[in-house]
Backbone bond lengths (Angstrom), bond angles and torsions (degrees), N, CA, C in turn:
res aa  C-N    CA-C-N  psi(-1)  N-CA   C-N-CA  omega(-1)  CA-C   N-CA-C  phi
1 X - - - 1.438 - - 1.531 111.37 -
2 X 1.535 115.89 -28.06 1.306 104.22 -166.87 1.909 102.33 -73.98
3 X 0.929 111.66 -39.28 1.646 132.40 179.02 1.630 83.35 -36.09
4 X 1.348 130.25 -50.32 1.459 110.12 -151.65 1.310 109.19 -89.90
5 X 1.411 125.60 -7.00 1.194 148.64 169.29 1.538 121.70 -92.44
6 X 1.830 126.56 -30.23 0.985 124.30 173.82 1.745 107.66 -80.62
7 X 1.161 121.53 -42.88 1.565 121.79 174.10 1.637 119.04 -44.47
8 X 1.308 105.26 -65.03 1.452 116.41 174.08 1.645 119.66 -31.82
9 X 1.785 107.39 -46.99 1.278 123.48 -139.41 1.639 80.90 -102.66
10 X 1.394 130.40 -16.29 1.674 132.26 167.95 1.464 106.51 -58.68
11 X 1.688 105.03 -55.03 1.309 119.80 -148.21 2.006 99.46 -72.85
12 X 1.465 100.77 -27.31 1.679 104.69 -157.46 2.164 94.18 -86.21
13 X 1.508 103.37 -43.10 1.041 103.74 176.34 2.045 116.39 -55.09
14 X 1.411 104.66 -54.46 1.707 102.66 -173.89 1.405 104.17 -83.12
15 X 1.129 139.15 12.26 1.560 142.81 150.08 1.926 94.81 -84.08
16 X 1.097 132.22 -39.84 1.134 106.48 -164.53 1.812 107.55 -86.75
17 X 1.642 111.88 -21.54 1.214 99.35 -173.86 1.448 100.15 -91.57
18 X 1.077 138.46 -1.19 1.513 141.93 152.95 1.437 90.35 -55.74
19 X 1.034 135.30 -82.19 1.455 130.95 -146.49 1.906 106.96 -52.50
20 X 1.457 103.03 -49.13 1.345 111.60 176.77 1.615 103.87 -55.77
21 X 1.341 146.46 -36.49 1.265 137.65 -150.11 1.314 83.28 -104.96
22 X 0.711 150.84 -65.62 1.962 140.94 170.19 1.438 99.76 -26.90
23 X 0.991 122.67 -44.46 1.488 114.35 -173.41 1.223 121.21 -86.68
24 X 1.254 116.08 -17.76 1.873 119.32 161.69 1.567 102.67 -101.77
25 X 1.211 132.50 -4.05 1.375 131.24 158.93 1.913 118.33 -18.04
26 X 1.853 80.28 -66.42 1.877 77.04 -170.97 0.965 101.35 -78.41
27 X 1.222 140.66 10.01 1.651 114.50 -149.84 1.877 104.81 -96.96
28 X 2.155 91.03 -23.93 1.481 87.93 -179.21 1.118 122.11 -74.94
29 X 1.501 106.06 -172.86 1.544 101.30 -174.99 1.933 104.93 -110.61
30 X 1.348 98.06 136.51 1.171 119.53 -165.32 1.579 102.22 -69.56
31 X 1.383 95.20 133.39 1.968 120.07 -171.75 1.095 122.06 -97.35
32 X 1.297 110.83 20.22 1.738 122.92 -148.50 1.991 82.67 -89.20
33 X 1.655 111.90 107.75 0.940 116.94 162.70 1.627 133.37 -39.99
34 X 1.444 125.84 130.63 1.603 116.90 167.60 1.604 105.80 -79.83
35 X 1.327 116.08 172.66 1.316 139.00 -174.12 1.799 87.58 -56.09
36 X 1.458 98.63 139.59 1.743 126.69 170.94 1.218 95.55 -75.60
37 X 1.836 132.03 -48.62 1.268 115.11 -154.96 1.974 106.07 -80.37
38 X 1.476 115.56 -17.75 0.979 103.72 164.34 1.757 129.65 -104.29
39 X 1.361 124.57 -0.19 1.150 143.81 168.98 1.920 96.52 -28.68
40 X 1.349 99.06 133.12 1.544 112.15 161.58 1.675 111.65 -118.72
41 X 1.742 100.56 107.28 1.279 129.31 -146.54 2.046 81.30 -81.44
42 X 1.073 126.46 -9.22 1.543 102.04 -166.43 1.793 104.81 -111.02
43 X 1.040 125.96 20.42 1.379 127.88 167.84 1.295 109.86 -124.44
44 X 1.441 114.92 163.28 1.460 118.07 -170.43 1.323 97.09 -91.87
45 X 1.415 125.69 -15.09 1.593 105.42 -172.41 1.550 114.48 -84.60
46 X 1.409 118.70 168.90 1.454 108.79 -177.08 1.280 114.97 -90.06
47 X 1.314 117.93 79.27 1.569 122.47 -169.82 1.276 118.90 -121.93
48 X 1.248 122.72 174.68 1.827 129.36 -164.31 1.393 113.06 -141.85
49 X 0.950 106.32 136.38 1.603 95.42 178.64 2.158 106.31 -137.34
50 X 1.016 109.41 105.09 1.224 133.39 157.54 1.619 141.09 -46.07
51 X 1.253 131.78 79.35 1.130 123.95 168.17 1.226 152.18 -161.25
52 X 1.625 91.51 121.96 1.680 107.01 -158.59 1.405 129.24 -101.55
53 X 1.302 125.39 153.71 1.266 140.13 170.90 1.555 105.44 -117.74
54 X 1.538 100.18 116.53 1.676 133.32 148.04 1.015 161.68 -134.85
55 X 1.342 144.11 179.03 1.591 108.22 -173.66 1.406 105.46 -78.12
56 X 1.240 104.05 -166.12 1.630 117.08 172.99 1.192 115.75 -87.61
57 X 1.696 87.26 158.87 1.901 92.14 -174.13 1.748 126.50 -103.88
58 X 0.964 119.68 127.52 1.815 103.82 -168.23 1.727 106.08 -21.09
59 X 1.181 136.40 -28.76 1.304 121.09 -160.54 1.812 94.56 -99.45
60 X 1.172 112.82 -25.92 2.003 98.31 164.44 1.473 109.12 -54.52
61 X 1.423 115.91 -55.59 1.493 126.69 156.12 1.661 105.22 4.39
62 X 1.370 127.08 -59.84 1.446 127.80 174.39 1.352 121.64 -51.04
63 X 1.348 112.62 -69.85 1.504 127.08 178.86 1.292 102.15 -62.14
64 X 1.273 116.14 37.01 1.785 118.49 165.49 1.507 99.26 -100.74
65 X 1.469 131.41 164.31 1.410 136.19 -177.60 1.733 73.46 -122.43
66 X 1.345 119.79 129.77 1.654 110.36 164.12 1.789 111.47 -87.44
67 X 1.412 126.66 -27.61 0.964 129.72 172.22 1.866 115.82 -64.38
68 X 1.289 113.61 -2.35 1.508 127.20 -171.53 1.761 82.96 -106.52
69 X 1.287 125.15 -80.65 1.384 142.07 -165.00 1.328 114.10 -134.26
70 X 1.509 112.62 113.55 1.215 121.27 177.93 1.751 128.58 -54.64
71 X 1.106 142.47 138.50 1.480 133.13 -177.90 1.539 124.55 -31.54
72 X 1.349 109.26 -64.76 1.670 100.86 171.65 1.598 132.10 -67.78
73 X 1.280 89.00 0.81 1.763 109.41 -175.00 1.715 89.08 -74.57
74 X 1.887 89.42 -64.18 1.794 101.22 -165.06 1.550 104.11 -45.88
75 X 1.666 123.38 -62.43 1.199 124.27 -156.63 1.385 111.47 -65.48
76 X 1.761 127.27 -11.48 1.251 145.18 -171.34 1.678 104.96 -88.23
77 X 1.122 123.09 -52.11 1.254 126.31 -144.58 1.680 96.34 -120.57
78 X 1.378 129.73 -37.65 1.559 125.53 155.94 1.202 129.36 -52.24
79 X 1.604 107.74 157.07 1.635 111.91 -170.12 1.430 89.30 -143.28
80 X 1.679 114.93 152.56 1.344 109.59 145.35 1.552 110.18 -115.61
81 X 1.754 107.06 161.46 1.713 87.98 171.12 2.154 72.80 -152.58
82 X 1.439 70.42 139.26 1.502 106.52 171.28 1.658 128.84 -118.34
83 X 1.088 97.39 119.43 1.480 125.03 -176.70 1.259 125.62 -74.02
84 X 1.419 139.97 115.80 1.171 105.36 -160.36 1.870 91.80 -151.65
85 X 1.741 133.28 115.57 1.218 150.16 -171.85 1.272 100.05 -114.13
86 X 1.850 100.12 106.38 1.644 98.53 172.34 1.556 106.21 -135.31
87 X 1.140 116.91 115.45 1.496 113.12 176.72 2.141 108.11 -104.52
88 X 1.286 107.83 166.18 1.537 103.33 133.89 1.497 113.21 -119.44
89 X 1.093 97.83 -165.59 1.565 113.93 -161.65 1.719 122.87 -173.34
90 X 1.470 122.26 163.76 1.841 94.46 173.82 1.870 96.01 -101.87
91 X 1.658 82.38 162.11 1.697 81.98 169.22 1.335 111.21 -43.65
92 X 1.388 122.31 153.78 1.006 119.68 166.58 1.492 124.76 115.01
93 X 1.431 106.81 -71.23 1.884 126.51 151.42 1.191 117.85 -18.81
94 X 0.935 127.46 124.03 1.456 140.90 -179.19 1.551 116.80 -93.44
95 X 1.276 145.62 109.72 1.088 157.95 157.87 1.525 120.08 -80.35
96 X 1.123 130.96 137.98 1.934 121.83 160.72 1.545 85.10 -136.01
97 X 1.590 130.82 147.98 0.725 147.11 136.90 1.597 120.86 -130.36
98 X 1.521 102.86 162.69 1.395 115.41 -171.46 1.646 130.89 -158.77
99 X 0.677 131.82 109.56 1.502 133.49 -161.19 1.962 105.82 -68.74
100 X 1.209 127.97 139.72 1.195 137.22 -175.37 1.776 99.67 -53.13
101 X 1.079 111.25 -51.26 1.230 119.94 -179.89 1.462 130.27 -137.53
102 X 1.310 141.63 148.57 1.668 135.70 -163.62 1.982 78.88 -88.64
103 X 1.842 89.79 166.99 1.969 98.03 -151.81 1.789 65.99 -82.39
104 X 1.174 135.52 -91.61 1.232 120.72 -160.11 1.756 129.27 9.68
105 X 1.138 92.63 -80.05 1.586 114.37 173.62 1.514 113.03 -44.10
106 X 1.929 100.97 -44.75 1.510 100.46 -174.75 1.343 122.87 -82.49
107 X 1.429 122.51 2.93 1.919 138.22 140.69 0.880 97.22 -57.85
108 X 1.176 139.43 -85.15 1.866 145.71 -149.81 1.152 81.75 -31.76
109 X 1.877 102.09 -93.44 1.841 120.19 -150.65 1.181 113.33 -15.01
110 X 2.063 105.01 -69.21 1.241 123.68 -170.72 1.426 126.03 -68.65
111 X 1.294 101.54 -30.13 1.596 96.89 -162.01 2.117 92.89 -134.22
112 X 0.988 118.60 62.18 1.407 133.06 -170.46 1.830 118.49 11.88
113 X 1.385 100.96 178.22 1.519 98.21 -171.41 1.647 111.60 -63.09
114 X 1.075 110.94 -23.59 1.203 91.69 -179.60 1.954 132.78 -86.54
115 X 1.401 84.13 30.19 1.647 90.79 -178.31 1.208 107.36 -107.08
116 X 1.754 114.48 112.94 1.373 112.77 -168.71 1.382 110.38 -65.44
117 X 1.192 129.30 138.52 1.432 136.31 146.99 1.415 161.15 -125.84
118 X 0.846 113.58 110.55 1.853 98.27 -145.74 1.918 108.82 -127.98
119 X 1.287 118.21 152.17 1.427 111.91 -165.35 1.416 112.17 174.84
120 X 1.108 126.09 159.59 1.239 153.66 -160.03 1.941 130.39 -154.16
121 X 1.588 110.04 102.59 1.227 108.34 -177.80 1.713 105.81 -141.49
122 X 1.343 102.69 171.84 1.438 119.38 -174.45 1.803 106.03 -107.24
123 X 1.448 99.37 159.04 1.535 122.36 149.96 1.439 117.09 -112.79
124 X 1.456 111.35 158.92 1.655 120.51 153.89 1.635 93.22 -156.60
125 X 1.104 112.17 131.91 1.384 127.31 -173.66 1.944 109.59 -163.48
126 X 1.324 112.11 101.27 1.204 99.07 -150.28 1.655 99.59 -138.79
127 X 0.636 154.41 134.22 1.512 144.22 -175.60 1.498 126.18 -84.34
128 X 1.864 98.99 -15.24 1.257 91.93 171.52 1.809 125.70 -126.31
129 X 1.974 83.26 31.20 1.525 101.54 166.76 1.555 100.70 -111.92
130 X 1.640 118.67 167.52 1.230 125.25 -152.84 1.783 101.34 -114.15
131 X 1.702 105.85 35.85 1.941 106.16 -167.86 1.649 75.45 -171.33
132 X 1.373 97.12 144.40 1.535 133.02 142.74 1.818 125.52 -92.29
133 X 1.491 121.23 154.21 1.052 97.62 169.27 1.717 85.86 -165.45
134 X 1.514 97.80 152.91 1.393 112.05 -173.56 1.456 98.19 -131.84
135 X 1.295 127.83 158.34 1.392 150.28 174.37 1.077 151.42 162.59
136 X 1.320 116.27 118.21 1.768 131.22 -166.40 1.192 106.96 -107.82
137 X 1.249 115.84 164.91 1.508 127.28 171.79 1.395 113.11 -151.73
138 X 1.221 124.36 114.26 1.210 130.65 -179.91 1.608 129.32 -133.71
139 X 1.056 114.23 144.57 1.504 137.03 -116.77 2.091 79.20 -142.55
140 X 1.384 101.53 94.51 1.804 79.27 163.58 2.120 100.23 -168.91
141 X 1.230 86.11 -164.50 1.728 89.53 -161.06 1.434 115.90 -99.85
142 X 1.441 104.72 103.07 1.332 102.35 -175.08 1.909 133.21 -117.08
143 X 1.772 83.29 42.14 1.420 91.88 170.49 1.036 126.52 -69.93
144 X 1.196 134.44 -25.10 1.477 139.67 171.04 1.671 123.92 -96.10
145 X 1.616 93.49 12.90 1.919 99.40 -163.26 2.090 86.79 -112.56
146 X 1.220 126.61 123.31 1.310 120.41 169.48 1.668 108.00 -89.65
147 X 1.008 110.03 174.23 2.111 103.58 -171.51 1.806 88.89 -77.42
148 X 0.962 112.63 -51.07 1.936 104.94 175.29 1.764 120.01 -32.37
149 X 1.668 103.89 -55.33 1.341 104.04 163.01 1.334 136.04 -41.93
150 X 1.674 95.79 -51.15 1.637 108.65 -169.76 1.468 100.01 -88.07
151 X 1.156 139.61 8.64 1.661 147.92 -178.95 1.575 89.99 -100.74
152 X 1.385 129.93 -56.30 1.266 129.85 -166.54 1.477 107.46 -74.01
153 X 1.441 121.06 -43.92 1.439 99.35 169.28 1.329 139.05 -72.70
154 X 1.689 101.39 -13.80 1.778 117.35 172.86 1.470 104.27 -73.64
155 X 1.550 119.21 -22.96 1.082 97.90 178.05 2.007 132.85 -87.65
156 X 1.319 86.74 19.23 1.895 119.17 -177.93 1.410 93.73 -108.00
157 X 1.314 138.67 -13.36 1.252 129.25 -156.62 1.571 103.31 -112.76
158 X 1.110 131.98 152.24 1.446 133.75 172.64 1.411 117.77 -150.62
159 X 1.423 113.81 173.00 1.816 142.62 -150.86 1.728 73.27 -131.77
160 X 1.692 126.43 112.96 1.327 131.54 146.10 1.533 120.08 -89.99
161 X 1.241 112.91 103.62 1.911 108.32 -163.59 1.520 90.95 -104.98
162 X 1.267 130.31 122.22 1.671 127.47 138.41 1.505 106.53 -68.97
163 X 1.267 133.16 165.96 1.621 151.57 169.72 1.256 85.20 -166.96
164 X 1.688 78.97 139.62 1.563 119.65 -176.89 1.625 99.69 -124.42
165 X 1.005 152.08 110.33 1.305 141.97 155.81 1.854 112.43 -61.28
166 X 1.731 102.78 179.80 1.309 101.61 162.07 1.460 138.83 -87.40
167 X 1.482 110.12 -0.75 1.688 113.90 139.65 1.399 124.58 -72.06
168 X 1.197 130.06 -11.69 1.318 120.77 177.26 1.808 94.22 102.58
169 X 1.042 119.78 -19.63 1.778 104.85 168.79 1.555 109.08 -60.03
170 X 1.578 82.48 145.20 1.864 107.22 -175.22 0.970 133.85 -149.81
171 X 1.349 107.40 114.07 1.770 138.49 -159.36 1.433 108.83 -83.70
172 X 1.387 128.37 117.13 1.824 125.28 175.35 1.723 77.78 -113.71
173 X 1.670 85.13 139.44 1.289 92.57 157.31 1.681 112.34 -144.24
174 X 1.211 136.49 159.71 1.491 141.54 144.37 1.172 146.61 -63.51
175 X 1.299 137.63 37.41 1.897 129.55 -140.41 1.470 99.64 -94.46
176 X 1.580 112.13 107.76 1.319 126.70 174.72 1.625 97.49 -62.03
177 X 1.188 105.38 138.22 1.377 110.23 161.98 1.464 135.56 -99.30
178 X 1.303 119.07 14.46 1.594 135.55 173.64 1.935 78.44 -67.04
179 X 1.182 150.39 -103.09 1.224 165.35 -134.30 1.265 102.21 -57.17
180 X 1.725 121.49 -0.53 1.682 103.75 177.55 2.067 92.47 -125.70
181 X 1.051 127.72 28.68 0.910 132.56 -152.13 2.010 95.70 -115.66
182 X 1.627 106.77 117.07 1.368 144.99 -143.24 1.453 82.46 -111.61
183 X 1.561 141.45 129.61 1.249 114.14 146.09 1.688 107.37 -133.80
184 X 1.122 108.91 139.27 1.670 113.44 -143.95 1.788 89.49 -124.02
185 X 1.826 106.54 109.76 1.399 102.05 172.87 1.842 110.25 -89.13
């Protein structure tokens, strides 16, 4: 008799905690790893940081002045390198990040005034979305810059992140960016 009572009482129990784990299913937060090769191993949040050097693309091709620099000059002697800060996070968490310097400025310093540079990127940093995201794009002249140069000055340059969790613990960190730096001929 107990057999007809222990089977039943298997079947009613792991149908019910099935039902319960479907039902906290969505609620967690999804673990779905980012890329290893861009992972930034020194903060606790699960974030990536991106950044590449390549040539230009037929559509930079536009934002050329040809009377400034002729076409095979531009497509010869231009680079773009794109920046790219993506974390998640839970609602709530507090992030600040900040780059040592805007990319503009960081041609000048390094590589003097006369290195054109020009670009365009976004923020979203929000406390009561569950992702950060940073991004530049820059568009500038790197006939006189070798990838050694521009490796040596990224590596003076940095990503300043505070994290705040939802206890109130708080992470400063530094992530030089010479060490995440992609350069794609």
């Amino acid at each position: 008799m107990r057999k007809f009572v222990f089977i039943p009482t298997v079947i009613v129990v792991s149908a019910m905690l099935l039902f319960l784990l479907s039902q906290l299913a969505p609620n967690l937060q999804s673990v779905t790893p980012l890329s290893s090769q861009y992972k930034v191993p020194t903060t606790v949040l699960d974030d990536e940081l991106i950044l590449q050097v390549s040539p230009v693309l037929e559509n930079d091709i536009l934002m050329n002045n040809e009377r400034i620099t002729p076409e095979q000059e531009f497509k010869k002697d231009y680079k773009v390198l794109l920046y790219t800060y993506y974390g998640k996070k839970l609602t709530g968490e507090k992030v600040h990040f900040e780059l040592s310097q805007h990319w503009a400025d960081f041609f000048h310093v390094n590589f003097g005034e006369n290195v054109y540079a020009t670009g365009s990127g976004s923020t979203q940093n929000n406390d009561l979305e569950d992702f950060i995201h940073d991004e530049f794009r820059v568009i500038f002249n790197a006939k006189n810059i070798s990838e050694a140069d521009l490796r040596a000055a990224l590596d003076e340059a940095y990503l300043y992140v505070i994290y705040e969790n939802l206890a109130g613990d708080v992470v400063e960190e530094k992530i030089y960016l010479g060490d995440y730096l992609e350069y794609i001929e």
